[in-house]
C-alpha positions, 0 to 999 in steps of 0.5 A, a space after each residue: 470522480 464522486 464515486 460511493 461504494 454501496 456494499 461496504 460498511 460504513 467507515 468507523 476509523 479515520 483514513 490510515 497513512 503509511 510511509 512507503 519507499 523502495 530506497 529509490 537511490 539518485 544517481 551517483 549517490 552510495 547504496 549506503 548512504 541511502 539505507 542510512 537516509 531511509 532509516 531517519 525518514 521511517 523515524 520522521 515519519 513516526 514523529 510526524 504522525 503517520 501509522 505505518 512505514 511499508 518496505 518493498 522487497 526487490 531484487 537485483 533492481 536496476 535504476 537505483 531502487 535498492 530494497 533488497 533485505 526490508 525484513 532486515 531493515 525492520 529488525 533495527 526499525 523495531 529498536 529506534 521507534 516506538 510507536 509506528 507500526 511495520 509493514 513488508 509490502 510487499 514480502 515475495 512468496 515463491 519458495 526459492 525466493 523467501 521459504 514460508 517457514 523462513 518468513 513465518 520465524 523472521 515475521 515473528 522474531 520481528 513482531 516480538 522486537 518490536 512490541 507487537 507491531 509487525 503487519 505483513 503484505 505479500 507477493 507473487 514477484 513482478 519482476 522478471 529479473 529476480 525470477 530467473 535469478 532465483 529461477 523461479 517459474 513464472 508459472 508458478 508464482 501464484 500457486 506458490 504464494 498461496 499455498 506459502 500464506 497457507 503454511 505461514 498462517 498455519 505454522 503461526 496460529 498452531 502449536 504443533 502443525 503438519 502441512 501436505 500440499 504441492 510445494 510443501 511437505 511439513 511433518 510436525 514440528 512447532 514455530 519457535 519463536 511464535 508472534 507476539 500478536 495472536 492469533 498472528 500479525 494481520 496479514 495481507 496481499 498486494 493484487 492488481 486482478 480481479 482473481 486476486 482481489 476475490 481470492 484475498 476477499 475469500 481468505 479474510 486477508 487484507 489487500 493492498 489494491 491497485 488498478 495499475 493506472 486503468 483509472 477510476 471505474 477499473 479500481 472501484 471494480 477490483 474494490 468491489 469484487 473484494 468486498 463482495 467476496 469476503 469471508 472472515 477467517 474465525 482463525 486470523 485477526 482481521 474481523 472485517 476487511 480492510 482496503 488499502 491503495 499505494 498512490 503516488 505523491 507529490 507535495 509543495 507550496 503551490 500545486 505548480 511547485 508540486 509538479 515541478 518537484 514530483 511530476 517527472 520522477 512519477 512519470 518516469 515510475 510509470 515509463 519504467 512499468 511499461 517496459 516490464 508489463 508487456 514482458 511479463 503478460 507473455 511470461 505464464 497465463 496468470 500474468 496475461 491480464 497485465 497486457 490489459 493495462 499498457 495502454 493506460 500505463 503508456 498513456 501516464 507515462 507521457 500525460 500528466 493530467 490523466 496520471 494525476 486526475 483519472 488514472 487512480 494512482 497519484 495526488 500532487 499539489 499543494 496541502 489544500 489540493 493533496 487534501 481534495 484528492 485524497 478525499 475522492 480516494 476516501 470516498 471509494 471506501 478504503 481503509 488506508 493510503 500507501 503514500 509512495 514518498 521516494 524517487 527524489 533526493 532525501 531533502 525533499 523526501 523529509 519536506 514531504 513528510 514534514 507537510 503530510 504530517 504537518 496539513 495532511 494526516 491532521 485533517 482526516 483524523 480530527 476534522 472539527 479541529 481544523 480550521 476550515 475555509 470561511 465559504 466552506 463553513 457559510 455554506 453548511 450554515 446557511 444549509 442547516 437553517 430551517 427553511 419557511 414552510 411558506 415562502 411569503 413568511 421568509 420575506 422581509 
């Protein structure tokens, strides 16, 4: 899994972590009591370090996953943090369900409540019982979304605009309130194709990437494919691209109490995608490549070592161990990790935050002011002597 990617820059920032939840709620436990549970971890996760805290949008979710309103959650984040920054990841595009406008006056009223802090990740939907709810056509998702980051952008970065496309008529009009970040706040897409991942590249936007559990070589080409297709948008924020990758997580004392506490609600997420892919994949053309990934999401499902070790979506183990991991991830070039910190009870979600930010996040932002194993520091001293030119002289 050593791999190196040859076509980006060389990375300039630390490795970025983001605290990442879905309000997954354990059964016979209140929808409530959970949204309240949720707002104290985003604050711990600030106190502890991490960068940002992201919020999925879901609808109607069965299973006990309950983020139905984020951008409404993020509103009272803005007022009890200070410093973390505030993420939809990611917000769904298609009209019926979030009006661009709507999502371009919500994003920055937000932004300015919370001092400038708001970043925004969108979406098509994946989810076939929010589109018909919605009723939403799944063969328009993918237009819809594009065409409604278009508006958003362009309703955020000018005074006065006018927008004509399929799904859009606007005539002039001027977004009152704008964002506090200008041009706007960075936004980005989630992708899982190769089409996506070109597309988000070819519009200067970020992407949040994902090979859905296809394994190493599948990711490194979709991250490729990104890179090589970027152009910088000169009217937007990001002046280079920026990679992340949402991985599942699992944290203990010992790599034994990693797994026992994590490995089967992580299994069950992946059990939970190969019910729904292959239903999606029949739906609409632009969903036909999820087919490709049932097979490696079937195989997670019920393989612990391959989800952990080959499928490119998961570190567990002790701190040491989830520090290894999230090295090869690292070593792909990417920018952050979305550390998907739910599915079990509150109490242990804190753990995990406490040790992330207490072993983890420390490492990659100061590594020469961490203690490091004894061998490891032998090693690189005894490689950095200078070497005799004749061997005879190294003797005695």
């Amino acid at each position: 899994m050593n791999f190196r990617i040859t076509t980006v820059k060389e990375k300039e920032m630390p490795l970025k972590f983001g605290f990442w939840s879905e309000q997954e709620t354990q059964v016979w436990h209140s929808y409530s009591n959970r949204l309240r549970e949720l707002v104290r971890e985003a604050r711990f996760a600030e106190q502890m370090g991490f960068d940002f805290v992201a919020l999925s949008e879901q609808h109607f979710a069965l299973g006990g996953v309950s983020s139905s309103a984020p951008e409404v959650v993020f509103g009272y984040l803005a007022a009890v943090t200070s410093r973390i920054k505030l993420r939809p990841a990611v917000a769904l595009m298609p009209k019926a369900i979030n009006h661009a406008l709507r999502t371009a006056e919500r994003l920055a009223a937000t932004d300015i409540l919370s001092e400038g802090r708001m970043e925004m990740y969108c979406g098509r939907a994946n989810t076939t019982i929010a589109m018909r709810a919605f009723n939403v056509s799944p063969e328009e998702t993918l237009p819809q979304m594009e065409e409604g980051m278009a508006l958003l952008r362009k309703a955020m970065r000018e005074d006065v605009f006018t927008f004509e496309g399929k799904y859009y008529q606007v005539p002039p009009r001027s977004l009152v309130p704008k964002p506090l970040q200008k041009p706007y706040p960075v936004l980005g897409v989630a992708a899982t194709s190769a089409n996506s991942h070109a597309w988000a590249g070819s519009e200067g936007l970020a992407v949040m990437s994902h090979a859905i559990y296809q394994g190493w070589e599948k990711q490194k080409g979709l991250l490729d494919t990104y890179w090589n297709s970027w152009k910088r948008d000169e009217t937007g924020p990001l002046h280079k691209p920026r990679a992340g990758m949402p991985l599942f997580i699992g944290i203990g004392k010992t790599d034994q109490e990693a797994k026992d506490i994590y490995a089967g609600a992580i299994m069950n997420y992946a059990r939970i995608s190969t019910d729904a892919y292959p239903r999606l994949a029949k739906l609409a053309d632009n969903y036909a490549y999820m087919a490709e990934s049932v097979p490696a999401m079937q195989r997670a499902a019920e393989d612990w070592d391959y989800l952990l070790n080959e499928s490119a979506t998961t570190v567990c183990g002790s701190p040491d161990t989830v520090i290894r991991q999230l090295e090869q991830y690292e070593k792909l070039g990417i920018d952050e990790v979305l550390l998907h910190i739910d599915s079990v009870p509150h109490e242990q979600i804190m753990s995990t935050i406490d040790m992330v930010g207490r072993y983890v996040i420390p490492h990659f932002n100061d590594r020469n002011n961490i203690v490091r194993p004894t061998d490891e520091l032998l090693e690189k001293i005894r490689a950095m002597r200078p070497q005799a030119a004749n061997p005879k002289q190294s003797q005695g």
